[in-house]
Every structure is written in C-alpha cells, then in structure tokens.
C-alpha positions in Angstrom: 140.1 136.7 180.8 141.6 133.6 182.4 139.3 130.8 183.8 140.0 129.2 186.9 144.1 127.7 187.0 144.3 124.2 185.3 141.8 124.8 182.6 138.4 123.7 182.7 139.0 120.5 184.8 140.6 122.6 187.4 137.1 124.6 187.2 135.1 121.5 187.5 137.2 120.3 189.9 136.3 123.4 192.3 132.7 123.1 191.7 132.8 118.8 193.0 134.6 119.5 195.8 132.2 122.8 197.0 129.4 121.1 195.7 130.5 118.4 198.0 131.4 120.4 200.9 127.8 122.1 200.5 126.4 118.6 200.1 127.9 117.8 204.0 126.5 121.7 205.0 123.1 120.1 204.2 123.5 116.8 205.4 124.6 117.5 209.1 122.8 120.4 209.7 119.3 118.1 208.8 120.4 116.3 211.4 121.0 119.1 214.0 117.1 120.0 213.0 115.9 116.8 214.1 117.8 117.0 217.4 116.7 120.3 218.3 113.0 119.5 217.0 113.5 116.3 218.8 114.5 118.2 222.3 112.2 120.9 222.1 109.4 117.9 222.5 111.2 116.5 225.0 110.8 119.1 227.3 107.4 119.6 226.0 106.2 116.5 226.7 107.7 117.0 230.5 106.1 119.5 231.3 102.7 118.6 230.2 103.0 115.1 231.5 103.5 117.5 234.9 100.4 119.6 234.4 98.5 116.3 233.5 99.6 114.8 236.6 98.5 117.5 239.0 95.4 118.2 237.6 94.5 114.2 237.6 95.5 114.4 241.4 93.2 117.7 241.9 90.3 115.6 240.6 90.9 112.5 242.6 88.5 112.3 245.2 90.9 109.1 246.9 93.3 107.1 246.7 93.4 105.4 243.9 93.8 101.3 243.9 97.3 100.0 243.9 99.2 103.4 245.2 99.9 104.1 248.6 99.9 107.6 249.6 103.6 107.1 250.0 103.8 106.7 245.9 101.3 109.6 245.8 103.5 111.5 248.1 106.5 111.0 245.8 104.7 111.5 242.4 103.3 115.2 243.6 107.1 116.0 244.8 108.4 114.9 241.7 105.8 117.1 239.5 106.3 119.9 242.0 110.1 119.5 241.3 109.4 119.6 237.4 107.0 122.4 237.7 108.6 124.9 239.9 111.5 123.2 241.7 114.9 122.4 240.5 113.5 120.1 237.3 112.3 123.4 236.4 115.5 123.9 234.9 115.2 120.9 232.1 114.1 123.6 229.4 115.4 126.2 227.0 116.2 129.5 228.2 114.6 133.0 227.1 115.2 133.0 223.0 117.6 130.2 223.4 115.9 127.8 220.9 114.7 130.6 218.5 118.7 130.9 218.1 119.6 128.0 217.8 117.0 127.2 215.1 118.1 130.4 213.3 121.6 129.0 213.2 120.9 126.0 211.8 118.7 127.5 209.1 121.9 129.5 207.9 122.0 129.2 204.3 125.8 129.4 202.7 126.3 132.4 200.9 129.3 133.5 199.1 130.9 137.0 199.3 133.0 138.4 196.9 135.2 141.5 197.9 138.3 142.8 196.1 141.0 146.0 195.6 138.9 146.5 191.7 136.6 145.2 189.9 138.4 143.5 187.9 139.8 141.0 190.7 136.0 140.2 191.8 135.4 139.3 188.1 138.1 137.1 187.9 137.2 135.0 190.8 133.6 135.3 189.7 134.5 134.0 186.2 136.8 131.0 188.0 133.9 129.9 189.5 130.7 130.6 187.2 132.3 130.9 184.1 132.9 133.8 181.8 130.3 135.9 182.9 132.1 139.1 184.0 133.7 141.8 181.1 136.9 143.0 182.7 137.6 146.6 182.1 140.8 148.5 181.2 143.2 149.5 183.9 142.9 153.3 183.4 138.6 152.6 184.7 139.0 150.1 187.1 139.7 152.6 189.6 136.9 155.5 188.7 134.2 152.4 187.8 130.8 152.5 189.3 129.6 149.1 189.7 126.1 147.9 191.4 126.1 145.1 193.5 125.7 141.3 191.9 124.2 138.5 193.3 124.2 135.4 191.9 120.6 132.6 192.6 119.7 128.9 191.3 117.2 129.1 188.4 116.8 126.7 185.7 117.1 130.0 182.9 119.2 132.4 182.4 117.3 135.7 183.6 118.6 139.2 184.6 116.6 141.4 187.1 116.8 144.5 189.4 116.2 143.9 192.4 115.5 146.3 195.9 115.6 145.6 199.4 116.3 141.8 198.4 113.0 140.9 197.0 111.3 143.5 195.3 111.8 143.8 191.6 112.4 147.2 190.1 111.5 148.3 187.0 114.5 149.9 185.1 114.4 153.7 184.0 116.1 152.5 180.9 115.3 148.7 179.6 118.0 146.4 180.5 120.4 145.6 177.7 120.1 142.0 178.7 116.7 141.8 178.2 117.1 143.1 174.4 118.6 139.5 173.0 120.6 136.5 174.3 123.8 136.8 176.0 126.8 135.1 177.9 128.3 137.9 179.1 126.8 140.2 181.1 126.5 143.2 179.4 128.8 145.9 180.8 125.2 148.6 180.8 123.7 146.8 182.8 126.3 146.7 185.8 127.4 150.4 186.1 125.5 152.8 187.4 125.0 155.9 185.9 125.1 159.3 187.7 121.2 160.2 185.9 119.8 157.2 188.3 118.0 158.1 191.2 118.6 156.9 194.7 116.6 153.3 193.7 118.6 152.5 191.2 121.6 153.1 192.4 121.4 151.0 195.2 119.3 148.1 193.7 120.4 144.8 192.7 121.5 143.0 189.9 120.1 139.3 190.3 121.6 137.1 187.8 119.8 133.6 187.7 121.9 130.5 186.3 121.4 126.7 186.4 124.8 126.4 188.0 125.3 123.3 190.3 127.3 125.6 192.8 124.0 127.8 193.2 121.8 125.0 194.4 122.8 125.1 197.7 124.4 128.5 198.0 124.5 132.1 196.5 126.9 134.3 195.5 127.5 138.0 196.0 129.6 140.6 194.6 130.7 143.3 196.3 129.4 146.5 194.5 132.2 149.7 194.6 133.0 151.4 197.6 131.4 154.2 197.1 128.0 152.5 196.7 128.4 150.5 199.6 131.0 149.6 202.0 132.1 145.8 202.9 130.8 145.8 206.4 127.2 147.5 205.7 126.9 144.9 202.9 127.8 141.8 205.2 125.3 142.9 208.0 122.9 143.7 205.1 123.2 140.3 203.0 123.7 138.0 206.6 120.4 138.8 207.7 117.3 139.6 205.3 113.3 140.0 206.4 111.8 138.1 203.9 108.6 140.3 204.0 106.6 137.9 202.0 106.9 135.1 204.1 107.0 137.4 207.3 110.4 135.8 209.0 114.1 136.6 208.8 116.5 134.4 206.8 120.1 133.9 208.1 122.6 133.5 205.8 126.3 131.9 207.0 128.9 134.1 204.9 132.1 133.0 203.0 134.1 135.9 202.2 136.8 135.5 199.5 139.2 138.4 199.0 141.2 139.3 195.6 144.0 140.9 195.6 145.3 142.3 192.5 147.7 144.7 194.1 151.2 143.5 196.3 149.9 145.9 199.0 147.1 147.2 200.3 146.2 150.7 200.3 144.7 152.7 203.5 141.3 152.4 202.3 141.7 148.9 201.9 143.2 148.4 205.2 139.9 150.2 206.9 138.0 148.1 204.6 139.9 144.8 206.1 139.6 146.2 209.4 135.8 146.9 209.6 135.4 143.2 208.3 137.7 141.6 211.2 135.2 142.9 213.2 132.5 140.5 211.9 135.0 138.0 213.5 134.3 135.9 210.1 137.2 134.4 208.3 138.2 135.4 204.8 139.9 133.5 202.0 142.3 135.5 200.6 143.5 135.3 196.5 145.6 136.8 194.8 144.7 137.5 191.1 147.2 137.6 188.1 147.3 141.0 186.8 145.8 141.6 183.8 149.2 141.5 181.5 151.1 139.0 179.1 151.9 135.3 179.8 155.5 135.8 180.2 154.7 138.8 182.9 152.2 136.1 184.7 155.2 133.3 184.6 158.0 136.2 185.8 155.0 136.7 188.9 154.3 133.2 189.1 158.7 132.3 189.8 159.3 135.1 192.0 156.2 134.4 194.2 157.3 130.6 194.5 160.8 131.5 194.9 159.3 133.9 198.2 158.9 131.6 201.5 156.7 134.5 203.3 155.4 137.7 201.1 155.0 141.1 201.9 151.3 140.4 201.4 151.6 137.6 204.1 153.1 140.2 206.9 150.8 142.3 205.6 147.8 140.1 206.4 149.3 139.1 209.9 149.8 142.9 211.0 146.1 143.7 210.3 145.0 140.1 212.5 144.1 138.0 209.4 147.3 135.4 209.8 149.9 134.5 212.4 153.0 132.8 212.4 151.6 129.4 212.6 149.7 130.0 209.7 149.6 126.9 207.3 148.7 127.1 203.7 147.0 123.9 203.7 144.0 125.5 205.7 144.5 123.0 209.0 142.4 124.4 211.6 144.0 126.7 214.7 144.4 125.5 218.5 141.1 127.6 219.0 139.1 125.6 217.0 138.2 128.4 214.9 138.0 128.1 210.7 141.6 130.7 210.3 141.7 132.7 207.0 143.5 131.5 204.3 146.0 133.4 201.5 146.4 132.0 198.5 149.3 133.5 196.4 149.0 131.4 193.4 145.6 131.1 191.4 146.7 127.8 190.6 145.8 126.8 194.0 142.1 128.0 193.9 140.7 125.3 194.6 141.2 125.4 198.4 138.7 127.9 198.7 136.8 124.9 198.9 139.0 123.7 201.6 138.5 127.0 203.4 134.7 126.8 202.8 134.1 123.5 204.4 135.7 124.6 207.4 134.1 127.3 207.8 130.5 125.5 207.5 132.3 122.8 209.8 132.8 125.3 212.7 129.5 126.7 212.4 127.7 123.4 212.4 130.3 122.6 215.3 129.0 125.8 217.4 125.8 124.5 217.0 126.3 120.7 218.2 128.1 122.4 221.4 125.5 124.8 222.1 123.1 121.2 221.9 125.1 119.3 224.4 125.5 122.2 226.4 121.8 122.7 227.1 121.5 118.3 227.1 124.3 118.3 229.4 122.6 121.4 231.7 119.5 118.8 231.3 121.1 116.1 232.3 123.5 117.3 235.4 119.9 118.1 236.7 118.4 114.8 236.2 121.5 113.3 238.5 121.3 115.4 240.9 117.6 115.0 241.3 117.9 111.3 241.5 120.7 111.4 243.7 118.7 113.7 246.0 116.1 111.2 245.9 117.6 108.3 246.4 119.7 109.9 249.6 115.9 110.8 250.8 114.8 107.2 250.3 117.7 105.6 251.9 117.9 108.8 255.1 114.6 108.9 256.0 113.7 106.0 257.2 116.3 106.5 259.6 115.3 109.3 260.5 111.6 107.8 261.4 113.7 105.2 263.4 115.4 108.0 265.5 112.4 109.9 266.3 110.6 106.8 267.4 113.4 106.1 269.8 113.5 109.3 270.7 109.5 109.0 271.6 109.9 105.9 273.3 112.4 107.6 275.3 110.5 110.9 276.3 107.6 108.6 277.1 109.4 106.7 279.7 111.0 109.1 281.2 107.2 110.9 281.6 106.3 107.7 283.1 109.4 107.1 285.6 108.6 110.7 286.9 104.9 109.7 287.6 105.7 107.3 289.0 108.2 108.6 291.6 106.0 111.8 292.0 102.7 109.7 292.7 103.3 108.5 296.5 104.4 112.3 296.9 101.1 113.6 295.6 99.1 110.8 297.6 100.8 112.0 300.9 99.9 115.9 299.9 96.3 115.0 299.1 96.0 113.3 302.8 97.2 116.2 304.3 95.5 118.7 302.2 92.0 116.5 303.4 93.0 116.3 306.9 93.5 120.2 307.0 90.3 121.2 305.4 88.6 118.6 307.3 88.3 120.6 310.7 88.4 123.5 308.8 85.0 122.4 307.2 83.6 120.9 310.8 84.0 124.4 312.7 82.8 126.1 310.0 79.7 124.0 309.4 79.4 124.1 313.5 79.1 127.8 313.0 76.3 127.9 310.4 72.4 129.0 311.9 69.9 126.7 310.8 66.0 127.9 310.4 62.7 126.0 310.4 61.6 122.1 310.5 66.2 121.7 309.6 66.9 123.8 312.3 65.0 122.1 315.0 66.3 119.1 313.8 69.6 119.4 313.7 69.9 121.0 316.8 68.0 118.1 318.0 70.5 115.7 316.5 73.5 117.8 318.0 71.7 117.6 321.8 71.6 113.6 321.4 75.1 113.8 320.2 
C-alpha cells in the first residue's frame, strides 16, 4: 500500500508540521493554566483578605492609632461589599472553574473513521507508516475489525486493552507477541465470532516511538457493527481514569476516508450522528486500491472537476457550504469548518485542519477567561464609581441637613419668642383668677385648737 502522497518527505513533512501544530497546542494552553491558576488565587486571596479584615475588627477593642472611624467605617463597607454585597460577584460561578480547567487539560486525540477498512489503514499507514495490512475488496465489506488505538512508548508493544486501562489477557496468545513484526499481524485485529463479549469489545493498544504520539493519540474506528462512530467519540472524549480517580478530556480530530464517490445510507446516518457532536471533520478521499494508470485516470478527472458530487454531497448533509475554501481559512463564525480533501496528494492539510481546530478550542477558552475577568472587572468600576459618587455626595448631604437644622432651630426659637409675652399674660390671669378663688376658700376652712384661736384672733385684729 501507498505511503502518504510525495514519498517519504511528504510523510515527514506531515509529521513537522502536526508535530508543530501540537507543539503550539502545548505551548498556549500552559499558559491558559497559569492564568486560570493565577485567577483562581486572585479571588482567593480576596476573599480571605475579607474574612481577615472582619475578624481583626471583631477583636479590636478601639480604635486603632492612625484611623479615624471614618476609614474604619469605609473598610467594614468595603469587606461587607466583598463578602455579601455586590463584590460578591468577583468569583467563579457554580462548576465554572472545574470546566474550565477540564478544557484546558484536553489532550489532542486523533480519530480515524472511514466507508472500509481499508481507507482507515491508508490514512493510518500515511501517517505512522506501514503498519496496517490492507485486505481484498471482496472482505472489506464482511470484515470484523476491533478498535486500534495508537500511544507514545519508546518499544514496540501490542496489548488488549478493556474499558481504556485494564489489560486483558487474550483467549488465544497474540500473534504479535510470538516474534518481531512491522506489520500488524492481520489475527490480531479481527475478531472472531468464538470470542466472548470481552474480547470483542476490547482494545488493541499499539505502542510506538513515533514523534506524532508524544503529544497526541490516535484511534481507529473499529467496524460498525462493533461500535458505532458516535458511541466511540463520547466513549474516547471522556475516560475515568480509575487509577488515578479523575476524568481525562480528550479534544478530538476526526478525519474521514472516503474510498467510495458516494456515500451510502448507513454512512449518511453515520455522518449525521457525528454532526451532532458539533466537531469538525477532515474529510480524505483515498485512491482506490487499483493500478497506477486507474489512480492517474482518477487523479485528471477529479482536477479537471471544479465542485464534486462528493462536495454537494458533503454540503447537503451540513458538513460544507458554498463559501467553502480548500485552503481551510476559517468561517465568519469563527468556528474550525471541515475540510475535504479530494486528492491524497494534498494530505498534508490535515495538519492545517488540526491546528485550527486546537486554535478554536484554546480560543473558547481565552473567551470564557476574559468573560469571567471582564464580569470581574465591570464590578470593580462600578464599585469604585459608587464610591467615589458617595465620597463626593455626602458631604453635601451633611451640609444640607445642617442647614436644614439651623433652620428648624430658628424657626423653634422665633415662635418662642412671639408666643412668650402671650404665655406671660395667661399666667397673670390664670394667678389673678385662682387668687380669690384660694382666699374664699381658705376663709371657709374651720380651724381647731391653740391655730384656731389664733387665727381667729388674727382675723378679729384684722
């Protein structure tokens, strides 16, 4: 089988350019780390300068030297504010950093999907090398293959694997494991109908010291009929690594073959259930498996065609619009579109197609940041605004309401005043009146004894 177009340097040229788009992957989302670890102890170290503050103030039994109780006034309204007021708001909301930190811990992860087997082992084989046996056309159709996925190791090893980290020990011993290889051997990748349930759906982890696999793994789509394509993406984009007790995210790059000039019903379905996913997908088409002159006859009339069958195809199923560009240039939405690549010469912009992919999700990310440093922020201003209109108002308002004192106390005191020769004149006659009131009556009282003889004495002189 055919290695990737243009030869070996065409190969190696694929595998710089991803391993440099992986390299930028890395690079960026280190620093997206730091500025989430940085924010997160940000609004840490707000909050517990907050609690600090109030308990300090709890504790104080005065004022301490060199602050007013103005400036004390002010610092409790400002931890007040941070605590439960609106600076309450200068923090991550429910789960909002746990996803965000999941997102940046994506790791890149290649998917490979295709009409037959033997399309997923040619792009497989353009990328790792001859690994893959192809099989005739006649069993391409009826084969039962398991599902591949390709990790870093500095060996060549071969393993089954369950659930994504269990090995399994084969009923029957690997043909791998028997002697050295560079092909997989075809045994060890079908399934056979005397497996049980485990093997059928297990793994087949191939380790290689491939540059490509430092920084991302591949997959292989096992047949249909094992698994379909949407099961294996929400399968593969999110494993529990039980071992380490935490769920790893993985950031998928789905690459397509196409063997076929049209897709059958199945395949549409299949296309279908993956649009869902709302994930981009790089779409190849694979020369068939047939003489050079066949590929070269292919090659001419596919150049020769401005738009494809395949193309209107695509667009009808919501893969590709009109505005499409086969240079991978990003839509008006900002979003990484999917890509169709009718010649295999041209390959290599898968790694095109994979850097902008990454790019967008590291670009989610950064926007979700600001969002939450620009919800920070708009709160900062407006507190500060708030408090400066306070600082510059209420001063005024102390002015007014001392006028407005001064002005209820003089009006208190013009009233006395007016009112106080009035309530002179109403205590004279009020006096006058009980004072004969108070004479007859005291003339009328009947004295006894020594005070009886002499005050009727004292009235007889009178």
């Amino acid at each position: 089988m055919e290695g990737c177009a243009g030869g070996g340097g065409g190969q190696q040229r694929l595998n710089k350019d991803l391993n440099r788009a992986f390299a930028f992957f890395v690079k960026y989302s280190t620093l997206l780390r730091q500025n989430l670890k940085d924010s997160v102890k940000f609004f840490s170290e707000i909050k517990a300068a907050s609690k600090q503050h109030q308990y300090c103030n709890s504790c104080a039994p005065s004022t301490p030297t060199g602050k007013t109780q103005a400036d004390l006034v002010a610092e409790a309204a400002v931890a007040a504010a941070i605590e439960t007021g609106p600076l309450s708001g200068i923090a991550f909301f429910s789960d909002e950093a746990e996803q965000l930190q999941s997102s940046i811990d994506c790791h890149p992860r290649l998917f490979i999907f295709g009409q037959n087997w033997n399309a997923k082992c040619h792009v497989v084989n353009s990328l790792l090398g001859q690994l893959l046996p192809s099989v005739d056309q006649s069993e391409d159709e009826n084969c039962r293959k398991r599902k591949l996925r390709f990790t870093y190791g500095k060996q060549m090893q071969i393993s089954l694997i369950v659930l994504g980290q269990y090995e399994l020990v084969p009923q029957r011993p690997l043909v791998s494991h028997q002697g050295k290889w560079d092909t997989i051997p075809e045994e060890d990748l079908d399934i056979q109908s005397a497996d049980d349930q485990a093997h059928q759906f297990a793994e087949l982890e191939v380790t290689l010291p491939h540059s490509i696999l430092q920084e991302a793994d591949i997959v292989v789509a096992p047949s249909r009929e094992i698994q379909s394509a949407d099961c294996l993406l929400e399968d593969c984009i999110k494993q529990n690594c039980a071992k380490q007790d935490y769920t790893k995210h993985y950031l998928p790059i789905i690459i397509y073959a196409i063997s076929k000039d049209k897709l059958s019903e199945l395949e549409e379905n299949e296309l279908r259930n993956m649009r869902y996913k709302d994930s981009p997908v790089f779409f190849v088409k694979v020369p068939p498996v047939c003489s050079e002159i066949d590929i070269k006859v292919c090659k001419s009339v596919r150049t020769d065609q401005e738009k494809s069958d395949l193309f209107y195809h695509l667009a009808n199923l919501g893969f590709l619009n009109s505005n499409y560009c086969s240079c991978g240039a990003p839509g008006l939405d900002n979003k990484a579109p999917s890509m169709l690549v009718e010649q295999f010469e041209k390959f290599r912009q898968l790694s095109t197609f994979a850097r902008q992919v990454m790019q967008m999700h590291l670009v989610g990310i950064a926007t979700a940041l600001n969002k939450v440093h620009w919800r920070c922020l708009e709160i900062f201003i407006n507190q500060a605004y708030y408090m400066q209109r306070d600082l510059q108002i209420t001063p005024k308002r102390l002015e007014y309401t001392r006028e407005k004192e001064n002005e209820l106390f003089l009006s208190l005191m013009s009233i006395a005043n007016r009112k106080q020769e009035e309530m002179k004149e109403m205590i004279v006659d009020t006096l006058s009146s009980m004072k004969e009131e108070l004479l007859d009556d005291a003339a009328n009282l009947e004295f006894q004894g020594k005070f009886h003889r002499c005050m009727t004495q004292m009235c007889s002189s009178n």
